[in-house]
N, C-alpha and C positions, 0 to 999 in steps of 0.2 A: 578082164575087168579088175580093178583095183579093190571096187569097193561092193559089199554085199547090199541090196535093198531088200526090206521087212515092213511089216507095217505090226505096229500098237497099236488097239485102240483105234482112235481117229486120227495120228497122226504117224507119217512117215518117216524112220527112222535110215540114215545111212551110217554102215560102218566100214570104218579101211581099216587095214593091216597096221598099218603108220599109230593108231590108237591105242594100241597095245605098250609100244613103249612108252609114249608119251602119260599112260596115266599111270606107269610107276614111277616115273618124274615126279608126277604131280602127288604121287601118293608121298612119297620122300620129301618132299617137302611141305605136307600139308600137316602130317603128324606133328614134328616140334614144333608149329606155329601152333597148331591146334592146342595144345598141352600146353603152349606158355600162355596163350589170351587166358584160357581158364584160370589160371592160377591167378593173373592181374585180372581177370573178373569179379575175383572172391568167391566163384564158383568151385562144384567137386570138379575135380581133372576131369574126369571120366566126361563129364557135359560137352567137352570140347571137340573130342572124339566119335560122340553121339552127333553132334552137330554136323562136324565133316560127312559123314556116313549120310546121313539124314540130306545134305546139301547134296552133296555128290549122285546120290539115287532119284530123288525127287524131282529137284529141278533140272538135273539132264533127262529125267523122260519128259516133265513139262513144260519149262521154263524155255523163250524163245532167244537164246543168245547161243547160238551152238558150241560158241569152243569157249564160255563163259566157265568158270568152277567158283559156284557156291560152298561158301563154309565161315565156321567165325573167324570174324573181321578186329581186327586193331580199332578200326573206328568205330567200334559202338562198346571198346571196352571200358570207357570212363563211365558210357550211361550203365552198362549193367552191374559196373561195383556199385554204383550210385544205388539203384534199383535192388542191387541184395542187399545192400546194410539198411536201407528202411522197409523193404517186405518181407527177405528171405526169400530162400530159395525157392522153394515150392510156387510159391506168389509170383516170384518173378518169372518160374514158367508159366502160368498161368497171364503174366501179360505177353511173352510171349506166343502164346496160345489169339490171345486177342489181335497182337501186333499182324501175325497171317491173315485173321478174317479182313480188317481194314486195307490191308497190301491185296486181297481178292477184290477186293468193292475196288479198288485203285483203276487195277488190271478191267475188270466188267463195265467199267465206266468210262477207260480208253483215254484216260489221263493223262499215262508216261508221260506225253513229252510236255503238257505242264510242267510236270516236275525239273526238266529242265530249266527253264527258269529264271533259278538263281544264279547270279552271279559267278562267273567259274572264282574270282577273288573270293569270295564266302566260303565256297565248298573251300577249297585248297587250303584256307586262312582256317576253316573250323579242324580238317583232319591234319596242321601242322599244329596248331591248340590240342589236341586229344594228341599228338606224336612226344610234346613236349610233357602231357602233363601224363603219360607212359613212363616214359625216359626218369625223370623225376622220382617219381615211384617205386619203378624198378631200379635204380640206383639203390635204395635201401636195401632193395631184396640181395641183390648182388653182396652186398656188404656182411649181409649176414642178420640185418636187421627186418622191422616190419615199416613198411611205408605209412606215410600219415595221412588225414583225409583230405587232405586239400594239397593241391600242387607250392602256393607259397608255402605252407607250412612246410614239405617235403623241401623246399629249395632253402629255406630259413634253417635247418637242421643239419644240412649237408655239411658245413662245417665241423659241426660238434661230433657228428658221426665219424668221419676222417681222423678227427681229431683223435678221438676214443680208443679208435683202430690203434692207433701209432702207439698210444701213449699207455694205455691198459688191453695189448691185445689177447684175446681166447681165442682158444684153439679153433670150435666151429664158424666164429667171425672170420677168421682168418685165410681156414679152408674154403672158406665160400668167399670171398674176395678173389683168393688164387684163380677158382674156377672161372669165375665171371669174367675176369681180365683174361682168361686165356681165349673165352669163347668167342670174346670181343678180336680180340688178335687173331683170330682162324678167320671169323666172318670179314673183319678187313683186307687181311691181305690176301682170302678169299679169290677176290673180287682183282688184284694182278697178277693171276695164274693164265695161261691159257686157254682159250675158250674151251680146247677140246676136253679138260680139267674141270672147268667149271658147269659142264654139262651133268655134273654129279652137285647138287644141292648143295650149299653151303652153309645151310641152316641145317641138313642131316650131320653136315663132316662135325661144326664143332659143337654138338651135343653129344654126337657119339664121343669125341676126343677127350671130352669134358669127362662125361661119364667114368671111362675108360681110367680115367685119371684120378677119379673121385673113387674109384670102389677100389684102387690100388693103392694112392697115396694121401689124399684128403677124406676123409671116411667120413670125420666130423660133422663135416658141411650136412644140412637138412638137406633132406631127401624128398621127390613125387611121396605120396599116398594116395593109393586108389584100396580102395574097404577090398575084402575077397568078396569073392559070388560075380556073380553074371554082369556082364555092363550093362544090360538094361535093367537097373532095379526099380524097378516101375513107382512112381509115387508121383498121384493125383494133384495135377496142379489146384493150387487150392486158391478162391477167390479172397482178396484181402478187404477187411471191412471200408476201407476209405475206398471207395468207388469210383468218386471224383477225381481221386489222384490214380488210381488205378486203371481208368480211361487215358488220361493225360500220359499214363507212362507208357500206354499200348500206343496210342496215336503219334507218340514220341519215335519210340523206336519204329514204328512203319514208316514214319517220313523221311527219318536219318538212311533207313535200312534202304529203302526205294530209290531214295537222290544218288544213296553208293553205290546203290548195283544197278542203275542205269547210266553213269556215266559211268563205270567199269566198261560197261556193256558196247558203248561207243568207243572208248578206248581200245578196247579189245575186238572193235571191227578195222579198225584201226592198225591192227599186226598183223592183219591176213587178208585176202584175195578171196575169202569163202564168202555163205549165203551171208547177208547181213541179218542181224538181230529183229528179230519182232518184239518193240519193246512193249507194247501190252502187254503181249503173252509173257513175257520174260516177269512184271510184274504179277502177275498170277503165280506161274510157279516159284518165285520165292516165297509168296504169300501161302503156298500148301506148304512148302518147305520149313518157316516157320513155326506153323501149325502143327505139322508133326514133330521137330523137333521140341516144340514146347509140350505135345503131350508125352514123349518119351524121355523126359530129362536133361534136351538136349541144351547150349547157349543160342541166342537166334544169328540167325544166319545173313550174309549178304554177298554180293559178288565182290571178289576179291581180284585185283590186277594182281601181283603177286600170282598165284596159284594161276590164274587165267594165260598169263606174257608165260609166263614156265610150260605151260600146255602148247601154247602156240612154238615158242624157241623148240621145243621136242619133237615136233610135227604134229603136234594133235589137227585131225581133220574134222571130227563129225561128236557130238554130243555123248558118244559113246565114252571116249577117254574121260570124261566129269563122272560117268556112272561106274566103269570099272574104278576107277580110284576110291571108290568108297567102297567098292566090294571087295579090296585088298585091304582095306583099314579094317572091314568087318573080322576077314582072315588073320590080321595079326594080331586082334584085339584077342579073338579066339585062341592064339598059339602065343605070343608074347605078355599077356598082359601083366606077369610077376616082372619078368626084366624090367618094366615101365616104370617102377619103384627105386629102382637103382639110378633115375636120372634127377642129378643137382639142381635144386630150385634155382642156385644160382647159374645155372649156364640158362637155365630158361628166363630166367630176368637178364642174362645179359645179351640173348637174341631177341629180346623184345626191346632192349634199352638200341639195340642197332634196328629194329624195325622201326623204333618210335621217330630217332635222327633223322632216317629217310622220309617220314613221312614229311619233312621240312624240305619241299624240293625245289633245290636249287634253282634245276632248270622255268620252273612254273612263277618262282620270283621273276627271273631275268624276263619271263613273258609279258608277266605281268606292270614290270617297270616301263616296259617299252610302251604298254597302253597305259600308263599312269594311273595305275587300279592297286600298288603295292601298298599304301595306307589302309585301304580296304581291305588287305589279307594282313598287315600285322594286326589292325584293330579287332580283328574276328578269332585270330590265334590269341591273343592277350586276355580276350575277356573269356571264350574257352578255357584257357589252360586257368586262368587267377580267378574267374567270377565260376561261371560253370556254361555249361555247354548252349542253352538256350540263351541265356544273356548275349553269349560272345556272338552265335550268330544273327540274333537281334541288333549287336548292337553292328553289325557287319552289313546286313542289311538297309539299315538306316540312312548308314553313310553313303554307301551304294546308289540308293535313291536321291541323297542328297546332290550326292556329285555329278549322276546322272541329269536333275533338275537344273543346277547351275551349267554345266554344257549347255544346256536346251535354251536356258535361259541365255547364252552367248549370244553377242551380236558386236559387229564391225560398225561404228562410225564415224566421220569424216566428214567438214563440215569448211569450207571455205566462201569468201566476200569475193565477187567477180565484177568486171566492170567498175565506172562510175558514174554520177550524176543521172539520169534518167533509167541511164541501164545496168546500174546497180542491185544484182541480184548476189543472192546468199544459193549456195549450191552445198545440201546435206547428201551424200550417198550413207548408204545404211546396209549390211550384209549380215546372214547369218538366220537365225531363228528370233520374232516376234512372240513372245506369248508373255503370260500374268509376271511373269516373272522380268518382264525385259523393261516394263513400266516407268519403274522411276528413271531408269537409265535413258530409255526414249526420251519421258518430258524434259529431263534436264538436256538434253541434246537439241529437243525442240525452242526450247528456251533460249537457243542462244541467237536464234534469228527477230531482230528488235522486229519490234510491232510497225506494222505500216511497209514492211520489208516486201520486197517481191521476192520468193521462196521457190527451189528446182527440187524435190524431193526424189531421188533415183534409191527405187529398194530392189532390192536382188534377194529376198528369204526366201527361203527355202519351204516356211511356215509360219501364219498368223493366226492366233487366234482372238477371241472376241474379245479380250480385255485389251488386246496391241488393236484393235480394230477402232477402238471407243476412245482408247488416249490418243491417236492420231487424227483421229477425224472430230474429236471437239476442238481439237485443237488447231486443226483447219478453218472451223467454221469459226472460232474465237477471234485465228485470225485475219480474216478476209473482212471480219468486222470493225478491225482497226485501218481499214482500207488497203490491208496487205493481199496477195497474189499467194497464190499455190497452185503450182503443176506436178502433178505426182509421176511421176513414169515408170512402171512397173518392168527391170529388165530380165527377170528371169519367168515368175509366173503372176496370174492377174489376182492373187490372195486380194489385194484392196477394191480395187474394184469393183469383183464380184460379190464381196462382203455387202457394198455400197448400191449396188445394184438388185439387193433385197434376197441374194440368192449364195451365202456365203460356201465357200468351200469345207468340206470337212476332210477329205483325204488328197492328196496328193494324184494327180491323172497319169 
């Protein structure tokens, strides 16, 4: 046999041999993500790392996505800088802490695929908005400077910063550009190595290279800080007086946190042949995952494609590789954690300013173009990345619905004079969806058959409802009273008739 079976608890664990590599994969590449979100957090480093650990353990004994790896995410790093400069840290674990209980109610209430839902144009549109207003950001950090609170102010600045660089450059500005551009150029060209090459992380190569390079010839450049003592320094999330806003920001991050690691979740049934995801369950154990990382200091968690596609490309089989990868993080944190100090802020903003770009995917545009839904993912990235993050998907939403309505509201018509003299009939075909919306565009179509007309109505929809029920048939009887004729002939299904015969349809047979 391949693979061992055990049982936890109540549920049944498998693990294979194959899991063992795969989650030092995942461990090598979950470190510098982990360690650069936190710093574009505005969180302590060390939270990012708790987080990993915390995802990694938790939600692979709980969570039902098996080859899923939990830990912080890129997308929920605009809400929690947002969320530290008006609570602070302590606070924000403590919504944290709250963000889990709500993501349990999720899970016990058996909602997942609600949360499907939305729009895949919103999702894509909101995490290419959070990719841009990343990128942004850490562009400053890269430079040597500090980023500003908003993405246009970041983008209004960009110039003057360049500028400064060129024209009055210092030595730490300087070194910390060098690095950043190098880290940028490793993770690029990365990426046309050989696969067999690329099997080693390309977010571990150029932070190591970066580093390497920083503690030999750029020294200048600002460095991690993690405090000495233990990484778990315990400190009590503490509840913040604004209540109201401190609900809203827990209910915030469990909806953001839920929508990503359930379509993670799918995606990443998606790269493999194994069990598929139970996504209640999966909801749950992010929700404990959470929970514990907020009471240990941690940043909150979500499933990440990244860390997840990396686990699968490795051969990860069974839930196990998500749980060893945080028990090597726990290990190194234990034996490395002085070296962690010696790594360049700027190579970590400049693998986030290359996590941010991707988050703008190409391919998911070109998908997206083909269904005519790409106004709807620039509209939800625009007001993310320039208004903030609920706006943008509000206002992504909107249109979504709007667009949605006007399709539903489409309808085909076609309206010609047959015959003449006695047998002078008007012949209107009509195709497509009837409903509140299709109204005015019916009467004025009905309108064009003069009064007194013998009238051949052929509709072929697919759906009417009672307001297209009400405009056609007063308008039948309005005109049958100028001595006109109407024959309706329904050629696809009887939506009018049966409306007429007191017994209207509601769903489609």
């Amino acid at each position: 046999m391949d693979s061992q079976k055990s049982t936890i608890g109540a549920r049944r664990f498998y693990f294979s041999p194959a899991d063992l590599p795969a989650s030092l994969v995942v461990f090598l590449v979950a470190v510098p993500l982990a360690l650069g979100i936190a710093n574009a957090s505005g969180a302590p480093i060390a939270s990012g790392l708790i987080g990993c650990i915390v995802g990694g353990i938790v939600a692979g004994l709980i969570a039902g996505a098996p080859l899923q790896v939990t830990g912080p995410a890129a997308g929920l790093t605009v809400l929690v800088y947002g969320m530290v400069q008006k609570f602070g840290w302590t606070q924000m674990c403590a919504i944290s802490v709250a963000a889990g209980v709500f993501q349990l109610c999720f899970g016990a209430l058996k909602i997942a695929r609600a949360c499907l839902m939305i729009s895949p144009a919103v999702v894509h549109g909101m995490l290419a908005g959070i990719g841009i207003t990343i990128a942004l950001a850490q562009f400053h950090v890269m430079l040597g400077g500090k980023p500003r609170p908003a993405a246009g102010l970041n983008l209004q600045a960009i110039p003057t910063e360049v500028g400064q660089l060129f024209t009055n450059p210092t030595t730490p500005e300087t070194h910390a550009t060098i690095l950043g551009l190098i880290t940028l150029g490793v993770l690029i060209g990365w990426g046309y190595l050989p696969a067999k090459v690329r099997m080693i992380p390309g977010a571990l190569v150029s932070v190591l290279v970066a580093t390497i390079l920083g503690n030999l010839f750029f020294t200048e450049a600002p460095h991690v800080a993690i405090k000495d003592g233990p990484l778990f320094q315990f400190q009590m999330p503490q509840l913040p007086n604004d209540v109201g806003g401190f609900v809203i920001a827990a209910l915030t991050i469990a909806v953001v946190a839920s929508i990503e690691s359930l379509l993670c979740a799918v995606a990443t049934d998606r790269l493999h042949s194994g069990p598929r995801a139970n996504l209640d369950r999966e909801l749950i154990g992010q929700g404990a995952s959470n929970f514990v990382s907020g009471l240990l200091g941690g940043l909150p968690v979500t499933g990440v494609i990244v860390r997840s596609a990396a686990n699968v490309t490795a051969g990860g089989k069974t839930q196990a590789s998500a749980i060893l990868h945080g028990v090597w993080i726990i290990l190194f944190v234990l034996v490395a954690t002085p070296q962690l100090n010696k790594i360049p802020l700027a190579a970590l903003a400049g693998l986030l300013i290359h996590v941010g770009v991707r988050l703008i995917n190409v391919h998911h545009i070109k998908e997206l173009h083909v269904h005519r839904e790409v106004i709807v993912y620039a509209v939800t990235a625009l007001g993310v990345a320039f208004l903030n993050l609920l706006a943008g998907v509000g206002l992504g939403i909107g249109l979504a619905v709007f667009l949605l309505l006007r399709r539903l509201a489409y309808f085909k018509a076609e309206i010609e004079r047959r015959g003449e003299g006695d047998e002078e009939r008007w012949h209107l075909k009509i195709e497509g969806a009837l409903n509140f919306l299709s109204v005015p565009q019916l009467t004025k179509e009905l309108a064009k058959i003069p009064p007194g007309a013998k009238g051949d109505i052929d509709l072929m929809v697919e759906f009417m409802d009672h307001a297209a029920f009400e405009a056609l048939h007063s308008w039948r009887h309005a005109h049958e009273r100028t001595g006109g004729t109407v024959d309706i002939d329904e050629k696809h299904e009887a939506w009018y008739h049966e409306a007429e015969s007191g017994q209207p349809r509601v769903k489609r047979k």
